[in-house]
C-alpha positions as CSV (number, residue, x, y, z in Angstrom):
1,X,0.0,0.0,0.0
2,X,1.6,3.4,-1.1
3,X,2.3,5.6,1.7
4,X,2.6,9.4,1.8
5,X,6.6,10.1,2.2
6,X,5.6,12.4,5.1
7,X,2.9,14.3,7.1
8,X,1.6,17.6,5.7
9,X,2.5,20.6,7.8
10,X,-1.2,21.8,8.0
11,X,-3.9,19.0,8.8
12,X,-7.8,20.5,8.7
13,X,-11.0,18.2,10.1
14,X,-14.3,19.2,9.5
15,X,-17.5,18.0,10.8
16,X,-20.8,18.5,9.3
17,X,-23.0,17.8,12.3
18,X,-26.8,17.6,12.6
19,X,-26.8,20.8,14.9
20,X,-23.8,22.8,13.9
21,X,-20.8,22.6,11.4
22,X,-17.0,22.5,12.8
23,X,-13.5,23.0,11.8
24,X,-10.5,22.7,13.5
25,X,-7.0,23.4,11.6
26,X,-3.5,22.1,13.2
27,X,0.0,22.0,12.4
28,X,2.3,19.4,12.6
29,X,5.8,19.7,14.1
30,X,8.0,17.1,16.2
31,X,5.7,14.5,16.2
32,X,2.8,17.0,17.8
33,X,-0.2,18.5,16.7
34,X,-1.2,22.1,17.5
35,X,-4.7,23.9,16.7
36,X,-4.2,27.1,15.0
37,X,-7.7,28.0,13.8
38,X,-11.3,26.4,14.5
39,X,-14.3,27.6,12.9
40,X,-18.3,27.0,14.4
41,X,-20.9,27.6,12.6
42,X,-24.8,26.8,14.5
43,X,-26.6,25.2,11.0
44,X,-29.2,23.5,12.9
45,X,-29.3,20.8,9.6
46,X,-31.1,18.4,11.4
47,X,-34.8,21.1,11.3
48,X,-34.5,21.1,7.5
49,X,-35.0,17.5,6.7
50,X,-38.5,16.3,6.4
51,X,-40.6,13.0,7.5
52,X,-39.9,11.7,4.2
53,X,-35.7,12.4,4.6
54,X,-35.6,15.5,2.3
55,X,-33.8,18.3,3.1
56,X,-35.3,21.8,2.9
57,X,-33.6,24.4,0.5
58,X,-33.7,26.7,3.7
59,X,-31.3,23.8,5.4
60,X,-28.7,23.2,2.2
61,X,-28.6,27.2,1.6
62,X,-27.2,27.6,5.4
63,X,-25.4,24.6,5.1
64,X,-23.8,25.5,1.8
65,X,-23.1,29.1,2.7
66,X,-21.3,28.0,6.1
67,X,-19.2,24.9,3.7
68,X,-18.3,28.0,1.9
69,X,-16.4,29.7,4.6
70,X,-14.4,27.3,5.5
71,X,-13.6,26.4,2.3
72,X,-12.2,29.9,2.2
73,X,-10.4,29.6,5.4
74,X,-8.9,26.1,4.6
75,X,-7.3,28.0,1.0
76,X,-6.3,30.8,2.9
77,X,-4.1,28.3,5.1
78,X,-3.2,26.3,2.6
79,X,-4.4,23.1,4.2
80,X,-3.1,20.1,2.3
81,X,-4.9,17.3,4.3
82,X,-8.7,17.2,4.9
83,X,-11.1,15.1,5.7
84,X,-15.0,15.9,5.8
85,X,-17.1,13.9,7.7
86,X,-21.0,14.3,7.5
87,X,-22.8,13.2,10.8
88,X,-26.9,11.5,11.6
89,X,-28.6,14.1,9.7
90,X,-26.7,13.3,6.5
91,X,-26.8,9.9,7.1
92,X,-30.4,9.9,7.1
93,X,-31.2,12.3,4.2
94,X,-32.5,10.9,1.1
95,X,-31.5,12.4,-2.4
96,X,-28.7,14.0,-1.5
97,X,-26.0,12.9,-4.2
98,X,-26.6,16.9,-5.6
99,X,-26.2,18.1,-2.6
100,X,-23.0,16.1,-1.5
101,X,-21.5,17.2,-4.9
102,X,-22.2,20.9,-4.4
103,X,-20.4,20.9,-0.8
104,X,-17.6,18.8,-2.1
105,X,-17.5,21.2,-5.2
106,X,-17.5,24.4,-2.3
107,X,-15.2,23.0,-0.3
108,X,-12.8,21.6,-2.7
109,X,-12.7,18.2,-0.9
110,X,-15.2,14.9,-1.1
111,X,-17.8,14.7,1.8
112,X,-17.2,11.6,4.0
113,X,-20.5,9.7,5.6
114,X,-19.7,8.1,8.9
115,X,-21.5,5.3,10.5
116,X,-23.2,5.9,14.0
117,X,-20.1,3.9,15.5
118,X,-16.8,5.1,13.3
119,X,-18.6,8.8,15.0
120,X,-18.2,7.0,18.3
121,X,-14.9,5.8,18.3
122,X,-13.5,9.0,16.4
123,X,-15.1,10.9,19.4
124,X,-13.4,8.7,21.7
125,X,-10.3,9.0,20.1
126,X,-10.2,13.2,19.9
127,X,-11.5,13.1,24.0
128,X,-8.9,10.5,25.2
129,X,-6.1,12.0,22.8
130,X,-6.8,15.5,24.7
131,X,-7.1,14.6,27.9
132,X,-4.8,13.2,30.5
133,X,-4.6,9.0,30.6
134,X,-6.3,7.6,33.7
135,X,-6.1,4.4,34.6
136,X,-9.3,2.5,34.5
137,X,-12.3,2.6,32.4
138,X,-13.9,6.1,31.2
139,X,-17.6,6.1,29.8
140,X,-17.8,9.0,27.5
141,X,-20.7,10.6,26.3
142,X,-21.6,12.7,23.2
143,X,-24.9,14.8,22.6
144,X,-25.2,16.1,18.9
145,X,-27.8,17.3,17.3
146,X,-29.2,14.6,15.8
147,X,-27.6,11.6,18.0
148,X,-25.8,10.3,21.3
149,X,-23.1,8.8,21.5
150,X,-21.8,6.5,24.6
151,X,-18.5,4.3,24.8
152,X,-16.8,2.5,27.1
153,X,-13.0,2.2,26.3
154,X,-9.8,2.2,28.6
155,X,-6.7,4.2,27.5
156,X,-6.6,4.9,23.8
157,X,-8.6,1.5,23.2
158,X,-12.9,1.5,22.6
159,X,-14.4,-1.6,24.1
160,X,-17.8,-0.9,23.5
161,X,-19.2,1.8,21.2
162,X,-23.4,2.6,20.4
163,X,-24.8,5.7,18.9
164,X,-28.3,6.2,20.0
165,X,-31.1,8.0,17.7
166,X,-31.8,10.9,20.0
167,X,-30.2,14.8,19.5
168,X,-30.9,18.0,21.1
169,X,-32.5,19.4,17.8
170,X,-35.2,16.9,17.1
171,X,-35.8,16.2,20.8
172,X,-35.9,20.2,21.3
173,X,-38.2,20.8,18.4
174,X,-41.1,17.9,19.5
175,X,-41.2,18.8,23.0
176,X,-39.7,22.2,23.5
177,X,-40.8,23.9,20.5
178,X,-39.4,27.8,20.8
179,X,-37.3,26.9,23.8
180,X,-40.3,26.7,25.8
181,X,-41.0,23.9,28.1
182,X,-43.1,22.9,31.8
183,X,-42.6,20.1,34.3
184,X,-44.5,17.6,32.4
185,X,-43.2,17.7,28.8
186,X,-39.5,17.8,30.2
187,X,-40.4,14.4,32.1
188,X,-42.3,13.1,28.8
189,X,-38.4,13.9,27.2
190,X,-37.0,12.0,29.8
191,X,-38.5,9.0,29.9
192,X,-38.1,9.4,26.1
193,X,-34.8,9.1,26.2
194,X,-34.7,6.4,28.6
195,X,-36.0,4.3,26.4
196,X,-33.6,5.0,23.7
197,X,-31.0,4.2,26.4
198,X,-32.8,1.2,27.9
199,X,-31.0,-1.7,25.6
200,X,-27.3,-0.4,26.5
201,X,-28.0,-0.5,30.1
202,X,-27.5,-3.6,31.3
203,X,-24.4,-4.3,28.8
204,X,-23.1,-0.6,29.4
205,X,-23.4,-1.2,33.9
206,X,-22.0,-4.6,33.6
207,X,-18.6,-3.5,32.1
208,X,-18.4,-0.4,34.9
209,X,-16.1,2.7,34.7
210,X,-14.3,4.6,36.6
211,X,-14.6,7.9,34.9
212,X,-17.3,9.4,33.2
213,X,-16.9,12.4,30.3
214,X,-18.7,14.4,28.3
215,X,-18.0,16.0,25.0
216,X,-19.3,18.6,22.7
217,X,-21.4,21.4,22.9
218,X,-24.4,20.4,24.6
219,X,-23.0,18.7,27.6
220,X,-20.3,21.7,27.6
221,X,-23.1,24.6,27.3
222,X,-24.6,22.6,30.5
223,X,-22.2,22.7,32.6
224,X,-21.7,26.4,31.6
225,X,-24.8,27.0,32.8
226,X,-24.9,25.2,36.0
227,X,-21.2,27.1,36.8
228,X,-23.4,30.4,36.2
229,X,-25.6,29.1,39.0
230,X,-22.1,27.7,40.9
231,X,-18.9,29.2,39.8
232,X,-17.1,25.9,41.8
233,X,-18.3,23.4,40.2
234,X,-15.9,21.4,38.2
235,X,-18.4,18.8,36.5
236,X,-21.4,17.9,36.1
237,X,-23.3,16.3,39.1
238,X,-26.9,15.0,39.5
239,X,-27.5,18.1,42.3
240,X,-26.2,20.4,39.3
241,X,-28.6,19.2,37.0
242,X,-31.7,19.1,39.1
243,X,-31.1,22.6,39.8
244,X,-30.5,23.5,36.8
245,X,-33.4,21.9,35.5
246,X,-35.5,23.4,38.3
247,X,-34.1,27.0,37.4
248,X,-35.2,26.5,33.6
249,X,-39.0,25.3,34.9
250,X,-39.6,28.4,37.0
251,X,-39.1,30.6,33.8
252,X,-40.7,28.0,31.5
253,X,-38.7,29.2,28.5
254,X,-34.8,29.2,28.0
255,X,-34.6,32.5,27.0
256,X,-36.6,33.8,29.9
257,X,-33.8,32.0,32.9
258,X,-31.6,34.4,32.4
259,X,-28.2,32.5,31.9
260,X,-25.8,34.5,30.0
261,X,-24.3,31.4,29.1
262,X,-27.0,30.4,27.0
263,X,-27.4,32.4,23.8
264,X,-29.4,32.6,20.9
265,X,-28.1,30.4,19.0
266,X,-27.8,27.2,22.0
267,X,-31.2,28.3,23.6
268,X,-33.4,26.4,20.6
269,X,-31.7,23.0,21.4
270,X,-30.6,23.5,25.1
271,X,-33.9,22.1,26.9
272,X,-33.2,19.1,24.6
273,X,-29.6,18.2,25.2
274,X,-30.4,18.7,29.0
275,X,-33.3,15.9,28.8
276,X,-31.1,14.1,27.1
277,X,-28.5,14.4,29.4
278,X,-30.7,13.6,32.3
279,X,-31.6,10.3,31.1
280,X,-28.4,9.3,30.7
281,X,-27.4,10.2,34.3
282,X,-30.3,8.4,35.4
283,X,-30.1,5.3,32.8
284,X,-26.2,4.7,33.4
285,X,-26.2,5.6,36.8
286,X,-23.7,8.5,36.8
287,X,-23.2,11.0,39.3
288,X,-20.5,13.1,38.6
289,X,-19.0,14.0,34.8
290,X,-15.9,15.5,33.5
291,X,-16.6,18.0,30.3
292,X,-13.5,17.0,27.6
293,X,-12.0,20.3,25.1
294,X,-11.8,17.0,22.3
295,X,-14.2,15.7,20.0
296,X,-15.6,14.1,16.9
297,X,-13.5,16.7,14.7
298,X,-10.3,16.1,17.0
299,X,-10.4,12.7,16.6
300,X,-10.5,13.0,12.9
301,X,-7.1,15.1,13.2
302,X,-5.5,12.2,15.2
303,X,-6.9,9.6,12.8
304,X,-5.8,11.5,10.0
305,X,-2.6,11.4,11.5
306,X,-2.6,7.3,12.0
307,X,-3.0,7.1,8.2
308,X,0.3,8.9,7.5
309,X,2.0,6.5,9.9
310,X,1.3,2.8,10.4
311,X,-1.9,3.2,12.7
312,X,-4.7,3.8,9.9
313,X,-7.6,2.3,11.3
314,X,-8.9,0.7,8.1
315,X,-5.9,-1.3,7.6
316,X,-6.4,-2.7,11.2
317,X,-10.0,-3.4,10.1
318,X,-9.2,-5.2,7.0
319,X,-7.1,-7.5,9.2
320,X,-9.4,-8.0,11.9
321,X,-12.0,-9.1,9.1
322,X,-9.3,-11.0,7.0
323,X,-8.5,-13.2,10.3
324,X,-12.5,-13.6,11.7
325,X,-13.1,-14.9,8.3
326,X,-10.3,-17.6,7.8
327,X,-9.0,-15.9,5.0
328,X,-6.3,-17.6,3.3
329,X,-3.3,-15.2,3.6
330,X,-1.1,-16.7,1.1
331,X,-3.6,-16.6,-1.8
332,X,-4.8,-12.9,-0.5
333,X,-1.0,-11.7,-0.7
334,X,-0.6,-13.5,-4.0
335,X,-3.8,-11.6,-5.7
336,X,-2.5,-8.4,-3.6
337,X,0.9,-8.4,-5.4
338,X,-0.6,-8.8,-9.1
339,X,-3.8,-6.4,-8.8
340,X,-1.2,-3.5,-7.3
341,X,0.9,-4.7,-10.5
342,X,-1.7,-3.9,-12.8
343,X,-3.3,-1.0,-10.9
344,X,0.0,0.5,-11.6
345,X,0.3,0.0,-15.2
346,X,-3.1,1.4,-15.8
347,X,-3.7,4.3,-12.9
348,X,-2.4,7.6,-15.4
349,X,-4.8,5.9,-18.0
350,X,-7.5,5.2,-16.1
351,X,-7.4,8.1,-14.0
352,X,-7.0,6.1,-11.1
353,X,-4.3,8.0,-9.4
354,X,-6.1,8.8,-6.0
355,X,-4.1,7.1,-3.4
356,X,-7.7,5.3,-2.5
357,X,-7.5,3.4,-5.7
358,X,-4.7,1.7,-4.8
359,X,-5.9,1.2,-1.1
360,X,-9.4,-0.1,-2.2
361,X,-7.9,-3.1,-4.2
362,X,-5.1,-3.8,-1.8
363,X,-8.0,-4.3,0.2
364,X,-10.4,-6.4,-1.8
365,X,-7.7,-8.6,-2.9
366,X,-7.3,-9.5,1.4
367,X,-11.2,-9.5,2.1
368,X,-12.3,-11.2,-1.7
369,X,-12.7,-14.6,-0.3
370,X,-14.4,-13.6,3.2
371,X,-17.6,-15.1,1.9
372,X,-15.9,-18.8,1.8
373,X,-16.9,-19.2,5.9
374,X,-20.6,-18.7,4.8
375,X,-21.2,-20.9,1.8
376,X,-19.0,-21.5,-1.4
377,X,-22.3,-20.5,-3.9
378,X,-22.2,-17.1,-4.1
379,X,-19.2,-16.4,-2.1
380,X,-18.7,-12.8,-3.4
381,X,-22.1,-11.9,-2.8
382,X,-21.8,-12.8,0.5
383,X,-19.0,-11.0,1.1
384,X,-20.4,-7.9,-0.7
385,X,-23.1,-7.7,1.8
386,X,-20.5,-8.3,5.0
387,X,-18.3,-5.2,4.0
388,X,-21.5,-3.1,3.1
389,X,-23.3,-3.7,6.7
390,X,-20.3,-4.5,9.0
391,X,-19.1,-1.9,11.5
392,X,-15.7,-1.5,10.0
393,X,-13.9,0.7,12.1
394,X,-11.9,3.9,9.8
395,X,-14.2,3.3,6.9
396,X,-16.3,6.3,6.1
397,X,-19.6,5.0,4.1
398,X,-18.9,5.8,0.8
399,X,-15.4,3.6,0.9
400,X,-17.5,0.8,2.7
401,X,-19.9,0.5,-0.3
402,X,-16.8,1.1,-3.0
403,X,-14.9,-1.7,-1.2
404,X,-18.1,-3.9,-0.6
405,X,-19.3,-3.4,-4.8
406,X,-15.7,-4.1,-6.0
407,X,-15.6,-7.2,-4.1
408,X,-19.3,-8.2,-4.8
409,X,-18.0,-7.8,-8.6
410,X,-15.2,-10.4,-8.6
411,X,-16.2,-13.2,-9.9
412,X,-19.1,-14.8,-12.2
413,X,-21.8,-12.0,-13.8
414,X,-21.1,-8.8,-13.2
415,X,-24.0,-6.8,-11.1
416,X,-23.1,-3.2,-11.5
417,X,-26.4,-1.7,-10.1
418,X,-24.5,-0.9,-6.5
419,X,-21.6,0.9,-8.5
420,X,-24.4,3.4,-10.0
421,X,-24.8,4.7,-6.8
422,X,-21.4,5.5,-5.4
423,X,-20.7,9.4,-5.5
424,X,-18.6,10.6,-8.2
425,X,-15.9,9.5,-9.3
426,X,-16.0,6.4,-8.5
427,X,-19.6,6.0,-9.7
428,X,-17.8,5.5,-13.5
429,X,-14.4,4.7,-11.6
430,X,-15.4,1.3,-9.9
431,X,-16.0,-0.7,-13.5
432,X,-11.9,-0.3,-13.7
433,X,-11.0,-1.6,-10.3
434,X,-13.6,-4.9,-10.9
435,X,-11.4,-5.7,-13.7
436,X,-8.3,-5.5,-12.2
437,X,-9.5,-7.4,-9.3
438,X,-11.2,-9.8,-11.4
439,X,-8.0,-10.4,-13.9
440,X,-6.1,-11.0,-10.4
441,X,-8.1,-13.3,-8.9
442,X,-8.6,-15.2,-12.3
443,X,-5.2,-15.4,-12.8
444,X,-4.4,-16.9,-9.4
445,X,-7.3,-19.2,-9.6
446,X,-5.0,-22.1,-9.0
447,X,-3.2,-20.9,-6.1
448,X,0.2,-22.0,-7.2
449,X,3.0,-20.9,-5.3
450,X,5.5,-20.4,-8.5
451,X,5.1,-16.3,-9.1
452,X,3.0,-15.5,-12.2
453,X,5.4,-14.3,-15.3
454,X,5.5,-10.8,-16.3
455,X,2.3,-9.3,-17.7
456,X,1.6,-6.2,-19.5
457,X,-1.6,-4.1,-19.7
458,X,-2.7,-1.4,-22.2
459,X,-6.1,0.6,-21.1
460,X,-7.8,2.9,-22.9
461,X,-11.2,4.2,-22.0
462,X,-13.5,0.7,-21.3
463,X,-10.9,-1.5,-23.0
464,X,-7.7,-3.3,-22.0
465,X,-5.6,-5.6,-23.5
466,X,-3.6,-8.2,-21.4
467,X,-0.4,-9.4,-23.1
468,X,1.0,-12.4,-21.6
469,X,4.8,-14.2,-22.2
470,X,4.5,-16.5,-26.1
471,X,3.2,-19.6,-25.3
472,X,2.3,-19.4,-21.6
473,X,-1.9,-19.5,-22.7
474,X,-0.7,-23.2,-24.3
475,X,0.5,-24.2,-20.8
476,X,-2.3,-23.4,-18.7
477,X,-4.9,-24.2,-20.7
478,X,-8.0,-23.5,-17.7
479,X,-6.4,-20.2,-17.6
480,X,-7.1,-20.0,-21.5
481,X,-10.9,-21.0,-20.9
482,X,-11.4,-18.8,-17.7
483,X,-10.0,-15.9,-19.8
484,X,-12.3,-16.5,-22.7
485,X,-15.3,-16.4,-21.2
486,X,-14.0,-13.4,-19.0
487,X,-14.1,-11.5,-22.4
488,X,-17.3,-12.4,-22.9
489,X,-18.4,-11.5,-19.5
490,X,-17.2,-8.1,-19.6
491,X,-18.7,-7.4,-23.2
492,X,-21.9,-7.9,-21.9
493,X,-21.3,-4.6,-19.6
494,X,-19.8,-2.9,-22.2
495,X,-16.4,-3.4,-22.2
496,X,-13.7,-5.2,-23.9
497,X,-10.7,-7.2,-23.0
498,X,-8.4,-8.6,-25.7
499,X,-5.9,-11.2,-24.3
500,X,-2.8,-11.8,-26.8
């Protein structure tokens, strides 16, 4: 896998969340990262999508117009390495291919869809990489607009991650509409979210901490808020809480309590990231909680920083998957070595010179035969639908699904419906990696242990030709048939491989 010869002075993360929009810029020097700039803007993205999973024009326009400004800000400090991660609301939206491409077109860098859990264990990893190392467990908690987050890890290590379907904003907006809220519909939000929380209990109790931390801004604007009331406290306690709560019910509108702390932008959401927040003190059993500075968009900094050195999290996920499914290393490695071959003879042709071309197949070619433990008919589609639904720690969604339709593609007739709906490029991009996957794993069909001679590929456009050494076709004469009816294969999609 090729590796970046070193890590870009200036490293950006930003985070596309369901309530507001952050971006965090840092430097790198000595082996340290320092933030330099950070960015917030309150988007509130989460009020603009529909029953039906549409957004509202009103939602994209403030969403685009914020993209916008950081898109400035990242030019203006020449940020060289960035990743963009979209959060619940975006994972939930429908139709939004247009919108994905005008962000990424604003920005000037592709829009990455995270999984409820990769959010999870990047938050973990930006609180724990900012704050001190205890020993013992910590249980840390994350309120965003449109879900929660709770994990259970010790040191840098997640043992147990879950991301809940409750955030402030659509909890704010059906209960506490205008910021406005009474003693009854703020215990109706409660038990709400207790029942959200009431399938981790047990799991989340059993395991135990010793520690417990919040991060982000609803559990930070909290204890804001009580410290208005307290200007000792250091954390959030149950006795904070109530009286906080208490405070906000004698005004009946958040506005109206008078907490400086508060403003216009937070007090919309704030009733329901305190509900939420209340439940999970009374669900988990908590009674005190540390607020962290670190969160989802520091923990894509560090992560960003793994995949410069030998810690990237999807490589440690392909190997986790490679081992829980028996793969067989030696066949993996041998279909590794002759896809990265051809990828390289083709990329400048193909246009496959992203550094995630290269990545994807190294990938496939280790994870191509995962679908062997379930049943031998069908093997690739069952391995397909492994990589699409499996929590796959490091893989944004839009890799998951590239990996999972380049691997579905590998073998008998080709099924390019999935590849239609990967975000461009690699919508028109993925046919070219099937066939260098498939040629690979062809070719090593009869796991031989004698290296395969020297090959040589010409592409142009959706054609390739294979040349391989004079007389080596007459030798291997199932090679010869598989390859024959591998040109027929591929003509039926469209494309064309002559083999001389």
């Amino acid at each position: 896998m090729r590796k970046p010869a070193h890590v870009p002075d200036v490293l950006a993360a930003v985070d596309l969340g369901s309530n507001s929009f952050h971006m965090v810029v840092a430097r790198y020097s000595h082996g340290q990262i320092t933030i330099v700039d950070r960015l917030r803007e309150m988007v509130r993205l989460a009020a603009g999508l529909d029953e039906q999973g549409r957004l509202s024009k009103e939602a994209t326009d403030r969403a685009l117009a914020a993209i916008a400004r950081f898109g400035q800000r990242l030019r203006d400090m020449n940020a060289k390495s960035v990743r963009v991660v979209g959060t619940n609301t975006l994972r939930k939206a429908r139709r939004k291919a247009a919108f994905l491409e005008r962000a990424r077109e604003t920005l000037g860098h592709p829009i990455e869809i995270i999984s409820g859990i990769e959010e999870a264990r990047l938050i973990y990893a930006g609180v724990t990489q900012t704050m001190p190392l205890e020993a013992g467990r910590r249980l840390v908690v994350d309120i965003g607009g449109g879900s929660t987050e709770c994990i259970i890890g010790e040191a840098y290590e997640p043992r147990i991650l879950e991301s809940l379907y409750m955030g402030c904003v659509a909890l704010s907006d059906e209960y506490f509409p205008g910021g406005r809220l009474t003693a009854k519909k703020f215990e109706r939000a409660v038990v709400a979210c207790e029942v959200e929380l009431e399938p981790i209990q047990v799991p989340f109790r059993a395991i135990a901490w010793e520690h417990a931390v919040g991060s982000s801004g609803s559990i930070r604007a909290v204890l804001d808020a009580i410290r208005e009331m307290d200007e000792t406290a250091a954390a959030i306690t149950r006795d904070g809480l109530n009286a906080l709560t208490a405070r906000l019910l004698r005004a009946n509108e958040v506005a109206s309590a008078g907490f400086t702390t508060i403003n216009e932008e937070r007090a919309p959401v704030f009733a329901g990231g305190l509900a939420i927040l209340t439940a999970v003190f009374n669900s988990l059993g908590i009674e005190s909680m540390r607020v962290a500075d670190g969160a989802l968009r520091e923990g894509l900094l560090y992560d960003m920083l793994g995949r410069f050195t030998d810690e990237d999290a999807r490589v440690r996920s392909v190997r986790s998957m490679s081992a829980r499914f028996n793969v067989d290393m030696e066949q993996a490695l041998r279909v590794e070595a002759t896809v990265v071959d051809f990828h390289k003879q083709v990329e400048s042709a193909w246009e496959l010179t992203d550094p995630l071309a290269e990545q994807v197949l190294g990938w496939a070619a280790h994870l191509h035969e995962i679908g062997l433990d379930i049943s031998h008919s069908s093997h690739h589609k069952h391995a397909a639908y492994l990589l699409e639904h499996a929590d796959l720690p490091g893989f944004p969604r839009e890799e998951q699904l590239l990996l999972a339709s380049v691997v579905g593609c590998h073998r008998r007739k080709l099924a390019l419906g999935r590849t239609e709906e990967l975000l461009p490029p690699w919508h028109s991009r993925a046919l070219y990696l099937i066939v260098l996957l498939r040629l690979a794993v062809l070719l090593n069909r009869g796991r031989l242990k004698a290296p395969l001679p020297a090959m040589r590929l010409l592409a142009k456009g959706r054609s390739l030709e294979l040349r391989l050494p004079r007389g080596w076709l007459r030798e291997h004469e199932l090679t010869r048939a598989d390859l024959v009816q591998e040109v027929e294969s591929l003509k039926a999609v469209g494309f064309r491989l002559r083999v001389f």
